[in-house]
N, C-alpha and C positions, 0 to 999 in steps of 0.2 A: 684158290685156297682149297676148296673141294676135292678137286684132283690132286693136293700133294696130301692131303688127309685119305683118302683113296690108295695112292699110291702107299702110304706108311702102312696101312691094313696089309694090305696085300703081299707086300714085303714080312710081314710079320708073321703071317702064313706058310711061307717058305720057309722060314728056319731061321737060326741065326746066323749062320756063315755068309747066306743069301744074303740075310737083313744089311749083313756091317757093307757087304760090296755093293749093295744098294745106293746105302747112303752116301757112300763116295758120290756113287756113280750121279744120286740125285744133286747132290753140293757142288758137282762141276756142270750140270745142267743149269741150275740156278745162279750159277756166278758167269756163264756163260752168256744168261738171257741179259745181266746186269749191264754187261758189259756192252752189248750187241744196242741195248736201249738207251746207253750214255752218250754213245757212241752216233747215234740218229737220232734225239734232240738235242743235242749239243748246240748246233747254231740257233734251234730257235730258244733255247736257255737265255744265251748270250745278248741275241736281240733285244730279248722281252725282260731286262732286268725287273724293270717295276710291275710285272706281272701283280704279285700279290696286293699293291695296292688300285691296280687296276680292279682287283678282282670286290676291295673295298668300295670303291667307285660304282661297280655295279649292284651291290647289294644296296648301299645308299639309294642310285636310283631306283629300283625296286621297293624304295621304301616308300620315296616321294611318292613313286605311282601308288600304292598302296595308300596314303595318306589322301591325296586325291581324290581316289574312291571313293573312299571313307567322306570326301568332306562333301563330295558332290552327295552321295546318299545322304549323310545329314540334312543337306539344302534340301532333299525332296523332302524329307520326314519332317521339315521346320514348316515346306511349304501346306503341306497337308495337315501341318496341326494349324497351321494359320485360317486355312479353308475353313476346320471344323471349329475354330475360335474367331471369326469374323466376325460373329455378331456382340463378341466384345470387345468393346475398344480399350479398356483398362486391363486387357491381359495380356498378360509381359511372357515370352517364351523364352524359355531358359535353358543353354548347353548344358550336360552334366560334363561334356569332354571340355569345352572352354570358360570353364568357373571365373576366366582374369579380364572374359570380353570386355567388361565395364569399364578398364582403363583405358580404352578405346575409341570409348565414348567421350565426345569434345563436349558436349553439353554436361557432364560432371566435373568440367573444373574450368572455373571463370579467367579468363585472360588468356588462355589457352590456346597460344600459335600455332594448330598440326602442321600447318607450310613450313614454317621454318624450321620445327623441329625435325619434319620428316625429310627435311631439302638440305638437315645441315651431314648426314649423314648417309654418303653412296654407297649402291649396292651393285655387285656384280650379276654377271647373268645367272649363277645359282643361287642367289639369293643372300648370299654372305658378304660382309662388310668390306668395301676394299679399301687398305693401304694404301693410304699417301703419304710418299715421303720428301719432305718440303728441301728444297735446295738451300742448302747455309754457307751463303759466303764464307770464302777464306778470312782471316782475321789478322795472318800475316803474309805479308807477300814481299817480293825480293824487289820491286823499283821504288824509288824513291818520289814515285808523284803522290803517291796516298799518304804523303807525310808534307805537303807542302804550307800547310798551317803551320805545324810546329814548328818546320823550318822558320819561315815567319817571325814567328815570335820569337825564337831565338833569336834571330837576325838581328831585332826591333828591341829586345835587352841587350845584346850585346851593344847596338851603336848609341843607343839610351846612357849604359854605364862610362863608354869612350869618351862619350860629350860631356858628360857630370865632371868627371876628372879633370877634361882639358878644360872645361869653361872653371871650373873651383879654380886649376890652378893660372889663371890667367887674370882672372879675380883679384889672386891674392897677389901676382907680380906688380900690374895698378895701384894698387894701395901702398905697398912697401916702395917705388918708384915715388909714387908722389909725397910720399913720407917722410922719402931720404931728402930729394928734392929740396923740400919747404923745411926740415929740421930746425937748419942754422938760422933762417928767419925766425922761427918761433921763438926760439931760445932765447933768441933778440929782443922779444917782446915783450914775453912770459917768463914769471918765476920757475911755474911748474906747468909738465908738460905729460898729459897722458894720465896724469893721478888726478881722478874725480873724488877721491876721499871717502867711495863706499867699500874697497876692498884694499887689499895688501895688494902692490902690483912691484912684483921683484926687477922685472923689467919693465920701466912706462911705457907706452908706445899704442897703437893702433889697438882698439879691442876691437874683436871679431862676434859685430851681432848677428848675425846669418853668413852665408855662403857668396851675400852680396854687397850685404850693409855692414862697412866698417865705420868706426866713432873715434874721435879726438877730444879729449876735454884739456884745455888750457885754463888756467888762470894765473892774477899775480901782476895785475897791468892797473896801470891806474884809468879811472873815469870808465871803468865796468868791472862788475861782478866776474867776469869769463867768459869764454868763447868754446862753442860747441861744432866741431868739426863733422860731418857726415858726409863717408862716401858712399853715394847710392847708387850702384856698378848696375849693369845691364844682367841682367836671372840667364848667365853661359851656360850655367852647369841643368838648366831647364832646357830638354828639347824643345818644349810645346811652347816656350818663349821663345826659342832662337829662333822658329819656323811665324814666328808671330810679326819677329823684327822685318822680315819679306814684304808685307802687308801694310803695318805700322811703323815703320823705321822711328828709334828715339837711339840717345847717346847715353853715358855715362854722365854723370852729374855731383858737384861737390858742394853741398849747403853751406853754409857758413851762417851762426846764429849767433850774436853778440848780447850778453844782459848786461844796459846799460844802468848806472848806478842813477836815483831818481832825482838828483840835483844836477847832474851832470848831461839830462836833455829836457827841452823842453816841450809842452805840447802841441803835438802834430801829427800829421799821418800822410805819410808820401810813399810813392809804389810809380816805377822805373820798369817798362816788363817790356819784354816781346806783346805782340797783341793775339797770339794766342796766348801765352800763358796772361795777363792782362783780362781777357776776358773769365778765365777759369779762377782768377785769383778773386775777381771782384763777385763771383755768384758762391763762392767757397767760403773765403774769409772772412770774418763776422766785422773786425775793425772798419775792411775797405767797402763790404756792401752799406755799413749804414754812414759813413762818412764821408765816403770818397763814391758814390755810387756812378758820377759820369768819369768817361774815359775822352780824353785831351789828346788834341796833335800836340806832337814836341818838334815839328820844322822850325819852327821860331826858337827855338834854344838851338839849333845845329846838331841837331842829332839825327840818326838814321832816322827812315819814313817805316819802317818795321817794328818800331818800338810804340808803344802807348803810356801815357803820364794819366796814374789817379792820384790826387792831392786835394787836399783838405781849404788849404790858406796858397791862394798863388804869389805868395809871397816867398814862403818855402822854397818851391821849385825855381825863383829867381835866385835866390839867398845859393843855397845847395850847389846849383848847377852851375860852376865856375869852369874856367878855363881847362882847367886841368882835369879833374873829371870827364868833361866835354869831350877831349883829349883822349883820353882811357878808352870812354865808352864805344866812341868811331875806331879807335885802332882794334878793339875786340867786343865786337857788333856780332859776332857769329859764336862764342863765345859764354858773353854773359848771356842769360837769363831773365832775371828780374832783381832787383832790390825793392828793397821792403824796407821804411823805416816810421815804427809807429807808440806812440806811448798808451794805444788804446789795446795793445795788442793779447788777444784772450782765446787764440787757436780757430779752428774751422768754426763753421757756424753750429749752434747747437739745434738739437730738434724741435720741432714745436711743443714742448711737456710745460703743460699746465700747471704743472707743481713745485714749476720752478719760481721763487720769490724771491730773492737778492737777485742781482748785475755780478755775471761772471768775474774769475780776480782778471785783471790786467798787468801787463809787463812791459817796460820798456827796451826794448829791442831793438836791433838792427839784422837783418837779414839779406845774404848774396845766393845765388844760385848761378853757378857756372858750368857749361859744359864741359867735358872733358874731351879733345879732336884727337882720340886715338882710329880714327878710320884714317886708313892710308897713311900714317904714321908710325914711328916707332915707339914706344911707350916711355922709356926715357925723352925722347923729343916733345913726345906731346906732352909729358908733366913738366919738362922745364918751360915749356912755354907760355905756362898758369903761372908762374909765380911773380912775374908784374902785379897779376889782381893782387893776391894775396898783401901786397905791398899799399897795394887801392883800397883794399879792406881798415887799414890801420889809418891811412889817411881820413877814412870817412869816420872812422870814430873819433878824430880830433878834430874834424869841421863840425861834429853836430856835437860836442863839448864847448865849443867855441860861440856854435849859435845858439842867437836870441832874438826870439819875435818882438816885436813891437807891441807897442800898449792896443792898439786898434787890433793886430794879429792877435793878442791874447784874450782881451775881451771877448772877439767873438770866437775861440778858441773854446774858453769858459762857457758862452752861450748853448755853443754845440753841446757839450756832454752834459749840460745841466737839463738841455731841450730830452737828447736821448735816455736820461732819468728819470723825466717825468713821464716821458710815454710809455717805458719800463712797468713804472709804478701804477699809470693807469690798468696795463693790459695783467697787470697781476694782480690788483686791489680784490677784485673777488677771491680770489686764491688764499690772498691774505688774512680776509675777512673770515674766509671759511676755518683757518688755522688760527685764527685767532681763537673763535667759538669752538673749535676742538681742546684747546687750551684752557678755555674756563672751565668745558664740563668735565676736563680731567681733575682739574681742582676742585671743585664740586663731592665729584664723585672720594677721592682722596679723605676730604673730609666729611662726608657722611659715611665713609667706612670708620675711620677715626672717632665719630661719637658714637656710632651702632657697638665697637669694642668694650667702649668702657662701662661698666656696673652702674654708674649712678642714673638713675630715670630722670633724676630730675634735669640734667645736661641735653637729655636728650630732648625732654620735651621743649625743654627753653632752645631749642634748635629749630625743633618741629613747629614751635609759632612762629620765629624768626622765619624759616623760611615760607611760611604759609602767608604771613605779612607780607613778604616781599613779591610773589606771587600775585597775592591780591592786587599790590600795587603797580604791578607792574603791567596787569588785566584791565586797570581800571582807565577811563579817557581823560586825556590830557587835557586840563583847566587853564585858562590864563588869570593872571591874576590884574586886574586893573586897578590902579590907587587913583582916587579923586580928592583932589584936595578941597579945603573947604573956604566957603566964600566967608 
């Protein structure tokens, strides 16, 4: 820079013609040197793009070191104020450059982790925090194994919905079969068929109480009220039932319930069953546990060795169990069920509730329970092959119209339920007793709101000794009274 300020004096000294060819002459020197100097760093330009921040890089370190200096000197100027403060021990030396030291300090803040605080957070070899960058699963991806739940479930509605439909409508083929079936016999029987007299039914027929339980109400027959028809179908349209039938195997089953009119049977209680259902009947049913509680072979009537007899009067089960019947029962032994036929009859057993005080109502009844052999069959075959029972059903309501116990069979007939009245009556009398005395102090209480009401004092007080008299005397101990007559 000196020599082109030089050179312009100098040039100016000579003149101005000299001056202007000067300056050419220096402007093509100067664009000359430009070029000649682009030209021979050129590759190391190229190389060294991040030059300038290299050159950042260094003045940084130049900083550190400098700060280091600086701190090591501190340290010596701390330790020699320490030397000359030794002989006090309450004196606190203090940076004017690190005024923040005290946050530092672990023993200024209680609970104070430095491990984990200073261990949750790495540092590279300059001292600066380093970046981690955590790896995040994809969330979609192109094969179908990271879907095999959903698949699943899908799979598990869809053959869930498949099975609902075929089992509903397999359900409903069963009942309309056995419906058709049995028609013309009811009609035969029955005035009216289908109409139970609680709603409008434009067509009578079968009503639909679930997806498994259909009902028939007949009536119109002499020597009963009606007859209650129930199909109780196997739960098709339930997978977690159909996977149950595996385990458990049971059938289709058609109740049949007669209410018999109460002059038209007399009293008894007889039960016909398989011996399992036999034993479930006699700990369930309230009639057969307290009347009938032992369970009888029926070899001696000729009946299957699979069946079990509870009966009340073994007179009954002689009476009843005739030829023909006998007949029925062996030709369809796999089949029927159970019958039930009882005038005590007052549904399952009730709970043990203390607060109960009357004897359940009772009804006279007759009850069938038959299976339905739709396995391995076809469903028209297997409902025509029911409708002999159905034909056994009407018989049995005209042998137990027809029968009548004997003087000896009814007495103690009468013994029996007057016995299970009074043990009723024992096992409630406290119950009774206690409802009873809830009942007086209702009346009680009734009528001293009743005199408290009314205006007049004087009603009240002629109350208020009334009951303070009876109080007394009621407090007071009981005297006999003895009469002597006189000599």
């Amino acid at each position: 820079m000196l020599a082109e300020i030089a050179a312009f004096h100098f040039l100016h000294l000579l003149g101005p013609m000299t001056m202007k060819f000067g300056l050419v002459l220096l402007h093509i020197v100067l664009v000359g040197t430009q070029i000649w100097a682009s030209s021979f760093y050129k590759e190391d330009l190229e190389d060294n793009e991040f030059a300038e921040f290299e050159d950042f890089e260094d003045e940084e370190r130049d900083y550190q070191q400098v700060q280091a200096q600086n701190g090591r000197k501190t340290e010596k100027v701390q330790e020699v104020n320490e030397e000359q403060d030794g002989e006090e021990d309450d004196a606190i030396v203090e940076d004017d450059e690190s005024e923040f030291d005290h946050f530092q300090d672990e023993e200024e803040f209680e609970g104070f982790d430095g491990e984990r605080v200073g261990s949750s957070v790495r540092m590279d070899e300059r001292g600066a925090p380093e970046i981690t960058i955590t790896k995040v699963p994809l969330h979609f991806r192109t094969d179908w194994d990271s879907f095999y739940l959903e698949i699943l479930m899908v799979a598990g509605l869809v053959v869930y919905a498949l099975n609902f439909f075929a089992g509903k409508s397999k359900n409903r083929k069963v009942a309309n079969a056995w419906f058709t079936s049995h028609r013309s016999l009811l009609e035969e029987n029955f005035s009216l068929i289908g109409d139970d007299g609680t709603k409008d039914n434009e067509n009578p027929g079968l009503s639909k109480d679930s997806e498994s339980v259909y009902t028939l109400w007949c009536s119109g027959r002499t020597c009963c009220e009606g007859m209650l028809v129930e199909l109780k179908l196997l739960k098709r349209q339930d997978l977690v039932s159909v996977m149950a039938q595996f385990i458990r195997p049971s059938s289709d089953q058609v109740h049949i319930k007669v209410d018999m009119n109460k002059e038209d049977m007399d009293s008894f209680v007889f039960c016909l069953a398989t011996k399992r259902s036999a034993l479930r009947l006699s700990k369930d049913m309230a009639d057969l546990s307290i009347y009938c509680p032992e369970r009888r072979s029926v070899e001696k009537y000729g009946l299957p060795s699979n069946f079990s007899l509870l009966c009340e009067i073994v007179e009954v089960a002689a009476s009843l169990l005739d030829s023909r019947i006998v007949t029925i029962i062996n030709k369809y032994a796999d089949i029927i069920e159970y019958i039930h036929f009882s005038d005590q009859f007052s549904g399952p057993k009730q709970s043990e509730d203390f607060n109960v005080t009357k004897l359940p109502d009772t009804k006279k009844v007759l009850i069938f329970a038959f299976n339905i052999p739709v396995k391995g069959k076809a469903i028209h075959e297997a409902v025509i092959q029911m409708r002999p029972l159905l034909q056994f059903v009407f018989y049995c309501m005209d042998k137990v119209k027809r029968f009548k116990l004997s003087k000896e069979a009814k007495n103690k007939a009468e013994k029996n339920r007057l016995r299970v009245e009074e043990a009723f009556l024992k096992t409630t009398h406290f119950v009774r007793a206690e409802a009873a005395a809830a009942r007086r102090e209702e009346k009680k209480r009734q009528e001293k709101e009743r005199i408290l009401l009314e205006d007049d004092p004087d009603k009240q007080k002629k109350w208020e000794d009334r009951e303070m008299k009876r109080q007394m005397k009621k407090k007071a101990p009981k005297m006999k009274q003895l009469k002597v007559k006189a000599l």
